[in-house]
C-alpha positions in Angstrom: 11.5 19.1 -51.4 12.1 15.2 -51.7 10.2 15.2 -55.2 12.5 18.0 -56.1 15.3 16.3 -55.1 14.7 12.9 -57.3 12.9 15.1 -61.0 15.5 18.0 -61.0 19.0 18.4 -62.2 22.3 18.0 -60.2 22.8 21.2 -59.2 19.2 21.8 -57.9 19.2 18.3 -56.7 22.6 19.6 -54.1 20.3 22.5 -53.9 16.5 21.4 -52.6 18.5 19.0 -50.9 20.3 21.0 -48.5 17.0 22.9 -47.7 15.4 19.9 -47.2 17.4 19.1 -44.6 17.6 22.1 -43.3 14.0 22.7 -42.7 13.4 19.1 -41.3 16.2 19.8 -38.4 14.2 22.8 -37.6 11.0 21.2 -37.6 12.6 18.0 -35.2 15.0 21.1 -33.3 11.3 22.5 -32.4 9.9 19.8 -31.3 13.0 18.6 -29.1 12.3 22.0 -27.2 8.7 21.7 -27.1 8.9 18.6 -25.4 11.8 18.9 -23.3 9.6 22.1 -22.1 6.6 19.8 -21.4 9.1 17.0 -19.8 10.4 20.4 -17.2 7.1 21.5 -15.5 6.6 20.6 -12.2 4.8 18.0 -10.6 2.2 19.3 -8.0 1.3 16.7 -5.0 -1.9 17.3 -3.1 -1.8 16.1 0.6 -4.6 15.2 3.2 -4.4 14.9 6.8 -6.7 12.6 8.8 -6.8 11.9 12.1 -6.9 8.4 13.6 -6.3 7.3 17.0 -3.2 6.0 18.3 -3.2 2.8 21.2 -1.7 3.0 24.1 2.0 2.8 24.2 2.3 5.1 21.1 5.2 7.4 20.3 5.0 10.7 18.1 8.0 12.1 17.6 6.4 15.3 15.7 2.2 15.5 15.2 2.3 17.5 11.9 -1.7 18.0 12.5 -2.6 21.7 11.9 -5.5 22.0 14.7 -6.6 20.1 17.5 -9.7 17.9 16.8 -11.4 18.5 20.2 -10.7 22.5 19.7 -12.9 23.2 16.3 -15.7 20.4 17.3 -18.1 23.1 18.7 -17.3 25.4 15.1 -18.3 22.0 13.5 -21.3 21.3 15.0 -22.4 25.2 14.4 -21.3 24.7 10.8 -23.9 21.1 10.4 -26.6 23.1 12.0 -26.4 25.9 9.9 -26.1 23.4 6.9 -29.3 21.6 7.8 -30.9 24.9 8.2 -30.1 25.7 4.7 -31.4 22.5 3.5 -34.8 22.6 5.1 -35.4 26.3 3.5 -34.4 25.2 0.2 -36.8 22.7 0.7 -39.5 24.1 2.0 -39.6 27.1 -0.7 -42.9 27.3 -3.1 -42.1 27.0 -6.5 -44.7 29.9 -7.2 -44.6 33.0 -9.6 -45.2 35.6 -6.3 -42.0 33.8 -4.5 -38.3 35.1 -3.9 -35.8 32.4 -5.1 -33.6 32.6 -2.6 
């Protein structure tokens, strides 16, 4: 279009101008919606809980903690067994052609 514009007569000149134009608002129309679509998503925020012990005189007005450390110990202690049983039989497995990988 812009060489157009400059090597052609008057009329085509109006012309290639005005589509020109035209096509470059659509191109910077498009790209005002593409980012104003990017600018629009929503922001995800990931949140961890930890516990901590609190000193004597300490006040909670609300304990937003989803369990009770001292009620899921035992399941935790299952869970580390079972974990360091795993271990040991992956560890312990011949690397033979006669073997099950497991």
């Amino acid at each position: 279009g812009p060489k157009r514009i400059i090597c052609e007569g008057p009329k085509k000149q109006v012309m290639w101008f005005i589509l020109t134009l035209l096509f470059a608002s659509l191109v910077f129309w498009q790209w005002s919606v593409l980012i104003q679509t990017y600018l629009s998503w929503e922001v995800s925020v990931t949140l961890s809980i930890g516990f901590k012990t609190m000193e004597f005189p300490a006040v909670t007005i609300c304990n937003a903690s989803p369990f009770r450390y001292s009620k899921v110990k035992h399941l935790l202690e299952d869970l580390d067994d079972l974990m360091k049983a795993a271990q040991q039989t992956i560890l312990t497995l011949d690397s033979g052609p006669n073997n099950v990988n497991y």
